[in-house]
DRENDO-1510 file (C-alpha; in Angstrom, 1 decimal, always signed):
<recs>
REC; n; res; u; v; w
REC; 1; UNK; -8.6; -13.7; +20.9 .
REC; 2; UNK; -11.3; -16.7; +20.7 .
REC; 3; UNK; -11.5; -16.5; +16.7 .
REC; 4; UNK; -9.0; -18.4; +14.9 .
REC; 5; UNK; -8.8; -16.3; +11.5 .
REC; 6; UNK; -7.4; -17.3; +7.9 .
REC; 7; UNK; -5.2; -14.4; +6.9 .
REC; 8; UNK; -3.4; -13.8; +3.5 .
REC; 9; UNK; +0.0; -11.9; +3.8 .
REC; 10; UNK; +1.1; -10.1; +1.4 .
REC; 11; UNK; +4.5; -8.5; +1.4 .
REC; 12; UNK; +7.6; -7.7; -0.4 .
REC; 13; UNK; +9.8; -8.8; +2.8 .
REC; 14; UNK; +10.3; -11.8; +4.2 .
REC; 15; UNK; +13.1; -13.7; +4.0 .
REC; 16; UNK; +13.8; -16.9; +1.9 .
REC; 17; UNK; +16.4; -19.4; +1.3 .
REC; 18; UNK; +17.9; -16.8; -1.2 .
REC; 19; UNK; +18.0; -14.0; +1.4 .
REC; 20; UNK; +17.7; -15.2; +4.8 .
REC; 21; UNK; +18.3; -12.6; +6.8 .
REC; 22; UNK; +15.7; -10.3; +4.8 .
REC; 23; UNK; +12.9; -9.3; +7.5 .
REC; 24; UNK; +13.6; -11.5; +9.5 .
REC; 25; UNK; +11.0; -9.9; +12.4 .
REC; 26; UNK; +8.4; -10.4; +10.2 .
REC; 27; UNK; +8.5; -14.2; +9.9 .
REC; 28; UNK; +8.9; -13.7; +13.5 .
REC; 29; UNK; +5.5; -11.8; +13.6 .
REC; 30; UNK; +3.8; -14.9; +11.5 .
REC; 31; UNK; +5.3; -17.5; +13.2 .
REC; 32; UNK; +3.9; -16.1; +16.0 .
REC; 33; UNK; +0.1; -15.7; +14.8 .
REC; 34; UNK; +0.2; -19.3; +13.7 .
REC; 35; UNK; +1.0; -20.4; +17.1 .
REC; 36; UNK; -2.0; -18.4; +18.2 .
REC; 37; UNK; -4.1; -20.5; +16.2 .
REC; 38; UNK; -4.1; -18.4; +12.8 .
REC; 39; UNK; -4.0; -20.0; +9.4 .
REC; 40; UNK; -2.0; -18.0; +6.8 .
REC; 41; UNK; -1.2; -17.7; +3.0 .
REC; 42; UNK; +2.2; -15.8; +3.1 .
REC; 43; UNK; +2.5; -14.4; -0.8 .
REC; 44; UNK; +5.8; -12.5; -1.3 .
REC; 45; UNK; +5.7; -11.3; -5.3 .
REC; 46; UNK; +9.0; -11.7; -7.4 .
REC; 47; UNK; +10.1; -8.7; -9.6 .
REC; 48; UNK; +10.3; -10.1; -13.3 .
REC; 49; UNK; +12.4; -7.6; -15.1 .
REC; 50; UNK; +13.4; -7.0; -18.6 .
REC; 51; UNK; +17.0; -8.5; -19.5 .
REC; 52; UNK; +18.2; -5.0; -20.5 .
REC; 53; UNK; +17.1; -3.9; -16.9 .
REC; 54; UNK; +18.9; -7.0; -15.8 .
REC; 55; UNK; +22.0; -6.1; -17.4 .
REC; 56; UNK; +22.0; -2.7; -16.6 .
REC; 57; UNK; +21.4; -3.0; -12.7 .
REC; 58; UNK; +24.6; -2.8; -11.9 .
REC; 59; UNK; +25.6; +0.6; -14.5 .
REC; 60; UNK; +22.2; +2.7; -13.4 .
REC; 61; UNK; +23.1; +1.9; -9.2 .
REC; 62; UNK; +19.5; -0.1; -9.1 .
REC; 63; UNK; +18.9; -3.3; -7.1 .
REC; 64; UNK; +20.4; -6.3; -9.1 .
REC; 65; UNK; +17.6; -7.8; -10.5 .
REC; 66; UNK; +19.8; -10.7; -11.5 .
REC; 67; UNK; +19.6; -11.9; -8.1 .
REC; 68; UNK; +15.8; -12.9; -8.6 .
REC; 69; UNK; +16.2; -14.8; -11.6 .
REC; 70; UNK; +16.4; -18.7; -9.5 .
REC; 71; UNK; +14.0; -17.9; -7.6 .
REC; 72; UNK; +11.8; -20.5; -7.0 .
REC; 73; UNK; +8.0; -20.3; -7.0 .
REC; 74; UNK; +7.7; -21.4; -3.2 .
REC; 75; UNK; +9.2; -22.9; -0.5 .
REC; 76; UNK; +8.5; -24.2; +2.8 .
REC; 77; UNK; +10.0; -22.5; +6.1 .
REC; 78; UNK; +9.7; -23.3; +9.4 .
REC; 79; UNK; +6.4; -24.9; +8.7 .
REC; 80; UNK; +5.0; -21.8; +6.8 .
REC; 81; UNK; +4.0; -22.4; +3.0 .
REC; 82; UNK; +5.5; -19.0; +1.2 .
REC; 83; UNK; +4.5; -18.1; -2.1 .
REC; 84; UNK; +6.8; -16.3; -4.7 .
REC; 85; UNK; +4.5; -15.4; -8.3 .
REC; 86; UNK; +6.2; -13.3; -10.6 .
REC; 87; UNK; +4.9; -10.1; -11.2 .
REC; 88; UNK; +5.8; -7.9; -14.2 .
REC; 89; UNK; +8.2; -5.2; -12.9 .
REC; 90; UNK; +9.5; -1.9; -14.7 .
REC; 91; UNK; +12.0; +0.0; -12.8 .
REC; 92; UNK; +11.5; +3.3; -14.5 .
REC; 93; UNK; +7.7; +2.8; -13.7 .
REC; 94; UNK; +7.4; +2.3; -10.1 .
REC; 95; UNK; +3.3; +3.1; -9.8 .
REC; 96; UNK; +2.7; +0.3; -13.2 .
REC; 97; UNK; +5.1; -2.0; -11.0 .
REC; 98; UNK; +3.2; -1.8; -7.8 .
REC; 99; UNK; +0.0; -2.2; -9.2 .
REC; 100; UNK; +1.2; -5.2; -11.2 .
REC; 101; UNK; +2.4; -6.5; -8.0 .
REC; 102; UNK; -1.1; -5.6; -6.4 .
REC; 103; UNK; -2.9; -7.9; -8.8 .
REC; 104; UNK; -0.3; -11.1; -8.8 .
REC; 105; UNK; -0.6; -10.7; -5.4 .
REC; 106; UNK; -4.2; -11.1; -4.6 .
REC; 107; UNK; -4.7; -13.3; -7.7 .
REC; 108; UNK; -2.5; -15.6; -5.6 .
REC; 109; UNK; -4.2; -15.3; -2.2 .
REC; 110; UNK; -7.6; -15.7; -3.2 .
REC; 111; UNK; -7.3; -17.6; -6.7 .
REC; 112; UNK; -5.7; -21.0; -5.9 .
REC; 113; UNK; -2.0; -20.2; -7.0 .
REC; 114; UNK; +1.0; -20.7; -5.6 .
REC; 115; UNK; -0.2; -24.1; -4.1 .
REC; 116; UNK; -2.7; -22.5; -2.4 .
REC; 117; UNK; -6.2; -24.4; -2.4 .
REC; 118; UNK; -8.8; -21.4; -3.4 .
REC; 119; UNK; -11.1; -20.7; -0.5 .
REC; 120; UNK; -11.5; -17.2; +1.2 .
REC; 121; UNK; -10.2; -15.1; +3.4 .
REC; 122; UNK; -11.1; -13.5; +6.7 .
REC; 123; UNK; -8.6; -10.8; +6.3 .
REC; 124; UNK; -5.4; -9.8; +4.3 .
REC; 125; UNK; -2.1; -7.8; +6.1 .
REC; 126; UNK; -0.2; -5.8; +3.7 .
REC; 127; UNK; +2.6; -6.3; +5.7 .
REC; 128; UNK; +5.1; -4.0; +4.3 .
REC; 129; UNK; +3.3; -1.0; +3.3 .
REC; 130; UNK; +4.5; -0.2; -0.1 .
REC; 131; UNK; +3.8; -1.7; -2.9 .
REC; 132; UNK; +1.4; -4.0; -1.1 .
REC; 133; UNK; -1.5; -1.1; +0.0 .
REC; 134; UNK; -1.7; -0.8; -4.0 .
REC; 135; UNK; -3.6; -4.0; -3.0 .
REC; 136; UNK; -6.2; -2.4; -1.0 .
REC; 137; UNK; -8.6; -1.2; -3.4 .
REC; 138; UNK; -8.9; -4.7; -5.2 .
REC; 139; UNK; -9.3; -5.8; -1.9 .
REC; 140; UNK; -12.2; -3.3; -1.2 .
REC; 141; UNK; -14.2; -3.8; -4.7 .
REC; 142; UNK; -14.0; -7.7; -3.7 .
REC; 143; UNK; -15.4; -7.3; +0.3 .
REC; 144; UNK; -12.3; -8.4; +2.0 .
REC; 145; UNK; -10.9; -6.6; +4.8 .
REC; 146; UNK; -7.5; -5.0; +4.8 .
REC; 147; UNK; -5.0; -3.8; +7.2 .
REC; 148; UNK; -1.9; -2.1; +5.6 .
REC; 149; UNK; +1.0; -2.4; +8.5 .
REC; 150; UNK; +4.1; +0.2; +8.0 .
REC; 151; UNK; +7.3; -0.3; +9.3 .
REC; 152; UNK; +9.8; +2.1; +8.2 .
REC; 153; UNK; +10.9; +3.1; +4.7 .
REC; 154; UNK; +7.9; +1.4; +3.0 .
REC; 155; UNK; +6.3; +4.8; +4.5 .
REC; 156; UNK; +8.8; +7.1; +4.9 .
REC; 157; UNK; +10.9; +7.2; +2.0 .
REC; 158; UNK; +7.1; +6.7; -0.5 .
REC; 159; UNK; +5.4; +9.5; +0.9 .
REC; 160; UNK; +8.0; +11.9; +0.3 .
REC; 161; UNK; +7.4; +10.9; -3.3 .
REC; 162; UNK; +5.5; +12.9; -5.3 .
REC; 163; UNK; +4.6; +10.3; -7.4 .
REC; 164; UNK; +4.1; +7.7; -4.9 .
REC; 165; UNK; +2.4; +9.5; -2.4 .
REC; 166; UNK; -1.2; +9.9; -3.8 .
REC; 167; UNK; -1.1; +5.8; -4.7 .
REC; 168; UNK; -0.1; +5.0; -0.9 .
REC; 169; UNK; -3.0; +7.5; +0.6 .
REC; 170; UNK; -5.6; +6.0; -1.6 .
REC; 171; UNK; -4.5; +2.6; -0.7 .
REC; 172; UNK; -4.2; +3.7; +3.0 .
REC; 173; UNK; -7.8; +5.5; +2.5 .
REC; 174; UNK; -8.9; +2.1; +1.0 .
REC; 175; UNK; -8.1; -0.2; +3.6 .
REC; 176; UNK; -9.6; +1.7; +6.3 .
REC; 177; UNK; -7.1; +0.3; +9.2 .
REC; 178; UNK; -3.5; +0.2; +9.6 .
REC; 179; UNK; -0.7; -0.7; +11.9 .
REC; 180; UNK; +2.8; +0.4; +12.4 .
REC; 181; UNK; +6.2; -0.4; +14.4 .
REC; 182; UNK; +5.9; +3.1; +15.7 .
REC; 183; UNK; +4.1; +6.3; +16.7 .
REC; 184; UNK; +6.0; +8.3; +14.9 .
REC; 185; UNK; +5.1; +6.0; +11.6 .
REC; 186; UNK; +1.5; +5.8; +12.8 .
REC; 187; UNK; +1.2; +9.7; +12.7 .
REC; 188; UNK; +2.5; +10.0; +8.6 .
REC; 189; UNK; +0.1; +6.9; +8.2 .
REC; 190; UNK; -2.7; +8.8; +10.0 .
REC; 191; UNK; -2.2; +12.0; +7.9 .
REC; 192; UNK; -1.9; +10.2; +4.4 .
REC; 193; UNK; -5.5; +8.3; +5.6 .
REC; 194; UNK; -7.0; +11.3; +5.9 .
REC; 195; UNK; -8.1; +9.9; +9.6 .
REC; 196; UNK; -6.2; +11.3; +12.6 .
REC; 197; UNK; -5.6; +8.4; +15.3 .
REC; 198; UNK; -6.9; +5.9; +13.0 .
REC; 199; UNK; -4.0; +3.9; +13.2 .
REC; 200; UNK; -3.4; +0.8; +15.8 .
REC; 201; UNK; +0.5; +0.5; +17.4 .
REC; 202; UNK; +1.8; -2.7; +16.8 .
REC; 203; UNK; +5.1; -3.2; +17.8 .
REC; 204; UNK; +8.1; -5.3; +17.5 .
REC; 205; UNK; +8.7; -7.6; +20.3 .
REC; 206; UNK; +11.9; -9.4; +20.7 .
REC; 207; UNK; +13.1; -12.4; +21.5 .
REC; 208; UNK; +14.1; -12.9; +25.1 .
REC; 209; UNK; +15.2; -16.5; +25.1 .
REC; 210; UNK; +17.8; -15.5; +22.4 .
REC; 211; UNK; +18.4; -11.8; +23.0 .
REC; 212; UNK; +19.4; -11.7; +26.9 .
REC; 213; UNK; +22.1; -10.6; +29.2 .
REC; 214; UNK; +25.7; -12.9; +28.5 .
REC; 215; UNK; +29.0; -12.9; +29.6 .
REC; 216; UNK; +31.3; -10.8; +28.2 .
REC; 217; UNK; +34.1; -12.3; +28.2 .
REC; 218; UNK; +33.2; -15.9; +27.5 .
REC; 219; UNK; +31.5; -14.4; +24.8 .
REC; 220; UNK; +35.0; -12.8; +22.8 .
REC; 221; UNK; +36.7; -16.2; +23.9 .
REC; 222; UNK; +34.2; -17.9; +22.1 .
REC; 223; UNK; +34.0; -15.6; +18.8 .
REC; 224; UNK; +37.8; -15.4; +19.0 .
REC; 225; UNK; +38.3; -12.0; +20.2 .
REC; 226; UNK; +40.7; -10.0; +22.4 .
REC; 227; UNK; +39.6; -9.4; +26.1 .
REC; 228; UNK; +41.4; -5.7; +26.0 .
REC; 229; UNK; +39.5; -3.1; +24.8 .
REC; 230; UNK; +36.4; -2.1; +24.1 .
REC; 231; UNK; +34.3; -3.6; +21.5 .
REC; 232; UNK; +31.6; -1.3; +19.7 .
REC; 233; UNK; +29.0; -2.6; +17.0 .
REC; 234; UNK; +27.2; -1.4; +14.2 .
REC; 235; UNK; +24.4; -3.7; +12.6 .
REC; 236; UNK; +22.8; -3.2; +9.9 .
REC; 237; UNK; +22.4; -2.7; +6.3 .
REC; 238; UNK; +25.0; -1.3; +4.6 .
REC; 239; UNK; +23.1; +1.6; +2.8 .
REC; 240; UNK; +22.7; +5.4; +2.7 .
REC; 241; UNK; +20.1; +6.0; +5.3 .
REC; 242; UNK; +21.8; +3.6; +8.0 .
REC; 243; UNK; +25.0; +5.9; +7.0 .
REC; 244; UNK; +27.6; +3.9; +8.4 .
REC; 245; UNK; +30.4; +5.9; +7.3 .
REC; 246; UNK; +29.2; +8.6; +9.4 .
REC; 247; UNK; +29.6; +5.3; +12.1 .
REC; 248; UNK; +33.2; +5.5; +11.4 .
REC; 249; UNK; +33.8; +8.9; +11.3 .
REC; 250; UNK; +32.2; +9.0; +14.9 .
REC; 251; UNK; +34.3; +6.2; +16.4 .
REC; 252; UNK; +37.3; +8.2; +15.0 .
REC; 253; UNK; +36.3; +11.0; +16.8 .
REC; 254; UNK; +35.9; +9.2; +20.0 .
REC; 255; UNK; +39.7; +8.7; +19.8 .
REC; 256; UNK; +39.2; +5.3; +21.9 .
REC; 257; UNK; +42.9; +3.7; +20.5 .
REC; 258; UNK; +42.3; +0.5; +22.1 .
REC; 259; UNK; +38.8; -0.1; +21.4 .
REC; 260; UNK; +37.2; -1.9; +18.5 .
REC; 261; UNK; +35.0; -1.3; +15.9 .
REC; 262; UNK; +33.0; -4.1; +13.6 .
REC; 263; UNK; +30.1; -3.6; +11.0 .
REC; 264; UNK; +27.7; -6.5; +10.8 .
REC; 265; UNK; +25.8; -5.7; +7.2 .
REC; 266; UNK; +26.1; -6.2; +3.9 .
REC; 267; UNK; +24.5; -3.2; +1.0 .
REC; 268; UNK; +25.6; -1.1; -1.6 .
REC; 269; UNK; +28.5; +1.2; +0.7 .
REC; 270; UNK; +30.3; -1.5; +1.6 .
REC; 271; UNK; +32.9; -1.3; -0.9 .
REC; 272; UNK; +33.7; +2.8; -0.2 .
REC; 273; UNK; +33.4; +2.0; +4.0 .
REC; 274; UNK; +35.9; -0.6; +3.4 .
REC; 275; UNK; +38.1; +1.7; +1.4 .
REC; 276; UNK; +37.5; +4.6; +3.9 .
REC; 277; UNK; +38.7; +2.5; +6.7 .
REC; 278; UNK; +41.7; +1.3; +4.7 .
REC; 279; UNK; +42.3; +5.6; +4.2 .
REC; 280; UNK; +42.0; +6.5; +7.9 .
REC; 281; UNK; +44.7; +3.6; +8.3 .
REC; 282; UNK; +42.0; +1.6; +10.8 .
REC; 283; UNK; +42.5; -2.1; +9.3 .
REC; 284; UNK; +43.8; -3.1; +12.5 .
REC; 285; UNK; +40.6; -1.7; +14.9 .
REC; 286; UNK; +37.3; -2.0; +12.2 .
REC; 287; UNK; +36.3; -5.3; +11.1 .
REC; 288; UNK; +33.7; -5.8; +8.1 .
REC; 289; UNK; +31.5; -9.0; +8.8 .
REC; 290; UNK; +28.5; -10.2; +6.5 .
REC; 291; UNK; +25.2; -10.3; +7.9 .
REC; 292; UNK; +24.9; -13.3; +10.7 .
REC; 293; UNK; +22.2; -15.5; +11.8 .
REC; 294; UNK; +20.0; -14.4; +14.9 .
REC; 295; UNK; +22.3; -17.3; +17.5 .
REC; 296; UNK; +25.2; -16.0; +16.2 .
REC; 297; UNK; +24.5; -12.0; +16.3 .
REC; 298; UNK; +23.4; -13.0; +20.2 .
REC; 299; UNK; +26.7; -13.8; +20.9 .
REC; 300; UNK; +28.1; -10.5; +19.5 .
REC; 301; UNK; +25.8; -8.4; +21.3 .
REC; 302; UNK; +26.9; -10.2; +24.4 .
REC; 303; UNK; +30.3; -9.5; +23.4 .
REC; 304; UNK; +30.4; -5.8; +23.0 .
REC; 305; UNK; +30.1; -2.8; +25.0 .
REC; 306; UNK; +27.7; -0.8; +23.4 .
REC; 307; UNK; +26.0; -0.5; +19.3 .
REC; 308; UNK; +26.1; +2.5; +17.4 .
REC; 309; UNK; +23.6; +3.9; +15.1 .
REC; 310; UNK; +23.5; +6.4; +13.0 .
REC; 311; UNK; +20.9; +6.3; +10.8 .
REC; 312; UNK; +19.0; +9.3; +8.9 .
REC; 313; UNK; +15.6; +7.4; +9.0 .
REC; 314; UNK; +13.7; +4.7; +10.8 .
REC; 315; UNK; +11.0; +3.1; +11.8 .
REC; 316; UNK; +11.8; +1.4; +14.9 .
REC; 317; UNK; +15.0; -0.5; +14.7 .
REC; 318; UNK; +15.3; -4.3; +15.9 .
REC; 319; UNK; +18.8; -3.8; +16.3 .
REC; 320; UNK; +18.3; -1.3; +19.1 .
REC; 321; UNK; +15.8; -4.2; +20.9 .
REC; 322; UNK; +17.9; -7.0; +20.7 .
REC; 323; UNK; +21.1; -4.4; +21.8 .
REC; 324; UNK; +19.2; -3.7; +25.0 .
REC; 325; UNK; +17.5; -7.2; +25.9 .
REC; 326; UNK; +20.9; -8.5; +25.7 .
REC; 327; UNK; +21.7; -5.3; +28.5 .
REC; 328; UNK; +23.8; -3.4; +26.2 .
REC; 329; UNK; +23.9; +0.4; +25.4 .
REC; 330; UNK; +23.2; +2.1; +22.1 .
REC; 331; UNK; +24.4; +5.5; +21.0 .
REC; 332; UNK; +21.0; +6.5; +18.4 .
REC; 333; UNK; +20.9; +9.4; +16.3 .
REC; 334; UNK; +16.9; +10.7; +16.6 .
REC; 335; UNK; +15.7; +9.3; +13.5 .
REC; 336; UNK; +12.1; +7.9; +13.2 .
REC; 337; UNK; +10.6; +5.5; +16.3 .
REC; 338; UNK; +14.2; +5.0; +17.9 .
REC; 339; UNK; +13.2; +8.1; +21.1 .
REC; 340; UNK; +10.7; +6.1; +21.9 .
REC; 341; UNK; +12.7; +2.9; +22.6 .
REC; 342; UNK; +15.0; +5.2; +24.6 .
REC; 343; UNK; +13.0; +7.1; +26.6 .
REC; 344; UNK; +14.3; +6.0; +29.5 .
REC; 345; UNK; +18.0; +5.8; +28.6 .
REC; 346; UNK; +18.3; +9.5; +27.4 .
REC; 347; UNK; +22.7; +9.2; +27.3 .
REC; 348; UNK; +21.9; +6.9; +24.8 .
REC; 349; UNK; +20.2; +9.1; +22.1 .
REC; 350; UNK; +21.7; +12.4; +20.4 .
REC; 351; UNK; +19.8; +15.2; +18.6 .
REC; 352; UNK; +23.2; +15.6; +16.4 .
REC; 353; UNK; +24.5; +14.2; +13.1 .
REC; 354; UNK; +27.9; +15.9; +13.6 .
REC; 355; UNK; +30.7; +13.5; +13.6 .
REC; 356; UNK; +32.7; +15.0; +16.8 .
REC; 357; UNK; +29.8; +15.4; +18.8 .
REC; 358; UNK; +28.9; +11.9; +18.2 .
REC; 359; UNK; +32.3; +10.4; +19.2 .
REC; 360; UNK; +31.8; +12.8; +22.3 .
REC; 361; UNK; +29.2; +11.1; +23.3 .
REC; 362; UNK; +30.0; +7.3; +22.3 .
REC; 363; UNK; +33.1; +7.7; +24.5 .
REC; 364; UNK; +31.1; +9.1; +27.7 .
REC; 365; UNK; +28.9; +6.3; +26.8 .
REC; 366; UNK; +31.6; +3.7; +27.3 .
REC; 367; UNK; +33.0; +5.4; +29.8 .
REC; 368; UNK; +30.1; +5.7; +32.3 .
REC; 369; UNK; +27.6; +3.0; +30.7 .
REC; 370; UNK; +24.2; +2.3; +32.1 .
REC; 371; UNK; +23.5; -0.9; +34.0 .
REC; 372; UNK; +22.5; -4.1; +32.0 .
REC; 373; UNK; +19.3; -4.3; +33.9 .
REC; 374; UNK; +18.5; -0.4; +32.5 .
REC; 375; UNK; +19.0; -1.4; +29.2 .
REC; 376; UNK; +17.2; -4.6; +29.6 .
REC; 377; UNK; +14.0; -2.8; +31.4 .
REC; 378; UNK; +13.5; -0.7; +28.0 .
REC; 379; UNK; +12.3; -3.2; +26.5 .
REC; 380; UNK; +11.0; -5.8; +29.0 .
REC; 381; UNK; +7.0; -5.3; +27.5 .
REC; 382; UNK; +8.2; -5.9; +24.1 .
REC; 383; UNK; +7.2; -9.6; +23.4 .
REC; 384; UNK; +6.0; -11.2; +20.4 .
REC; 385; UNK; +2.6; -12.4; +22.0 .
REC; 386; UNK; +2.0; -8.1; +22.8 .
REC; 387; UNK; +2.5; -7.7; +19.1 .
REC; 388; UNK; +0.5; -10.5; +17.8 .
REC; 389; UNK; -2.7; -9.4; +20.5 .
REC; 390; UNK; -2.7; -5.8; +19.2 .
REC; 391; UNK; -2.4; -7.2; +15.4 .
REC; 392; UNK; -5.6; -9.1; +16.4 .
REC; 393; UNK; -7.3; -6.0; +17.5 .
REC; 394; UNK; -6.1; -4.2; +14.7 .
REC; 395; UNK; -7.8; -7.2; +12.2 .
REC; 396; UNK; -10.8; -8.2; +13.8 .
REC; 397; UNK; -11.5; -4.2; +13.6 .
REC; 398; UNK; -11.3; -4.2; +10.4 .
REC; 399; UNK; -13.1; -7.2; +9.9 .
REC; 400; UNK; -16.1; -5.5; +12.3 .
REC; 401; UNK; -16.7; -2.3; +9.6 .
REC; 402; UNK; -16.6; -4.3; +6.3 .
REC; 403; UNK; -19.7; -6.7; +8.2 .
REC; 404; UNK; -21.4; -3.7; +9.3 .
</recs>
């Protein structure tokens, strides 16, 4: 692409000094449409809660709001300005919140703050889809083109909320355009727009130059693990719909005595996996590690024998791309865009949830795993430049309709 475009992002992932390792792929994405010559505003709104919600995060199972309370306004990462405005947020009110984060949100982009010198905008990405497509009819009134981008649960989990739903079609209807990680996404993004095949597939890529095929065992000696055995992984968030205690159960069932088990995540279930492994008597075999830094997870992929997933719902897991650039096997449950990243590994996906069956299969996976160079040709057209060209596409479309 010739034109070199100034883009506003706004989002409600991306990670910070606070929370590094919170969408990580999508500063990736950024980082990536600077190099191509883009200029961009990356705004990521703050929740500002009440202090009784503060207090009470904890009692009601919310998300801690305490956590936000040092944030700062901005910072500066890897030579990309982010900014952080507060935005008033009510958790019992989730449609008031989202709009509220709408209007901080563009007030920010287009109106000077956060740093920002005023000056317009070619385009804005909602890059996260919800609460940001609340943004798309301000957008609209004002003449700036928008492209909503879905990636998982900011789709998922608000359409199949009654309340939520209407707000995210009108947005989607609004914009005009959107993107996702997936087809599967891009068909429940269709079907909310009201416009079937609307939506542009922009996918993941990965990185290559950190996520490839390593030696095994220099890899344990160097993390300090056992050469016996068999190592298995599970990365992730520690949360309901990445169910890792239905990752447990299924490496139970694979009765592999010798082999090894260890959760990469941190999340709200860590406390009652931790105790269910402590139950089972497993201390010895499953290891709980916090989340790790792209160089370091390398080295773990390169270490193991295969990842394990089990998720309910997803939009198209980076765990399973790094995993297979790095030549390992994944055992997936069918959840989401994770069939089409295994298409041509089908021992590595299973149509089943049930806890025996899946240890079945992760041990015939261990057993009899593909070749590296399988795994690694899954995923071999997945590269960052690929996503940032069909991002373009996606953009300068939009850009086309509002002229016209």
């Amino acid at each position: 692409m010739s034109v070199r475009l100034r883009l506003g992002v706004l989002t409600s992932l991306y990670p910070s000094q606070a929370r590094p390792s919170e969408g990580i792929f999508a500063e990736r994405r950024w980082l990536h449409m600077r190099a191509r010559g883009h200029s961009l505003r990356i705004v990521r709104p703050i929740p500002s809660t009440p202090s009784l919600a503060r207090m009470l995060s904890g009692v009601l199972s919310k998300p801690d709001w305490r956590a936000y309370i040092d944030f700062p306004a901005g910072e500066r990462r890897r030579g990309l300005d982010i900014a952080y405005p507060r935005y008033a947020h009510r958790p019992w009110d989730q449609l008031a919140s989202a709009r509220s984060f709408a209007r901080t949100g563009v007030a920010t982009l287009l109106g000077g703050h956060g740093g920002f010198v005023a000056q317009p905008l070619d385009a804005v990405v909602c890059d996260y889809a919800w609460p940001a497509a609340a943004a798309a009819p301000l957008l609209r009134e004002i003449g700036v083109p928008c492209v909503i981008s879905g990636r998982g649960s900011d789709v998922i989990q608000v359409a199949a909320d009654a309340r939520l739903r209407p707000a995210l079609a009108a947005g989607l209807a609004s914009a005009g355009h959107w993107c996702a990680v997936s087809r599967d996404l891009l068909a429940r993004m269709d079907e909310l727009g009201g416009a079937p095949g609307r939506g542009v597939l922009v996918e993941n890529g990965v990185d290559r130059e950190l996520f490839q095929p390593g030696d095994r065992g220099a890899a344990r000696a160097e993390l300090g693990l056992s050469a016996d055995g068999r190592l298995v992984l599970v990365v992730g968030h520690l949360i309901e719909r990445k169910d890792p205690l239905l990752a447990l159960e299924a490496f139970r069932a694979s009765d592999c005595a010798r082999d090894q088990l260890v959760f990469i995540g941190a999340g709200e279930l860590r406390d009652a996996l931790a105790a269910r492994v402590r139950a089972v008597g497993l201390d010895t075999r499953v290891k709980l590690l916090e989340p790790l830094a792209p160089e370091r997870l390398a080295r773990w992929y390169a270490a193991c024998d295969a990842l394990l997933l089990c998720s309910s719902r997803e939009g198209r897991p980076n765990v399973v791309l790094e995993a297979l650039a790095c030549g390992r096997p994944v055992l997936a449950t069918n959840a989401g865009g994770t069939a089409e990243l295994l298409g041509t590994l089908p021992e590595c996906l299973v149509a089943t949830r049930e806890p025996a069956e899946l240890g079945r299969r992760l041990a015939a996976l261990l057993a009899a795993p593909p070749a590296p160079e399988r795994c690694v040709a899954a995923v071999e057209h997945l590269s960052w430049d690929a996503c940032a060209e069909a991002l373009e596409r996606c953009i300068e479309a939009a850009r086309e309709e509002r002229a016209a």
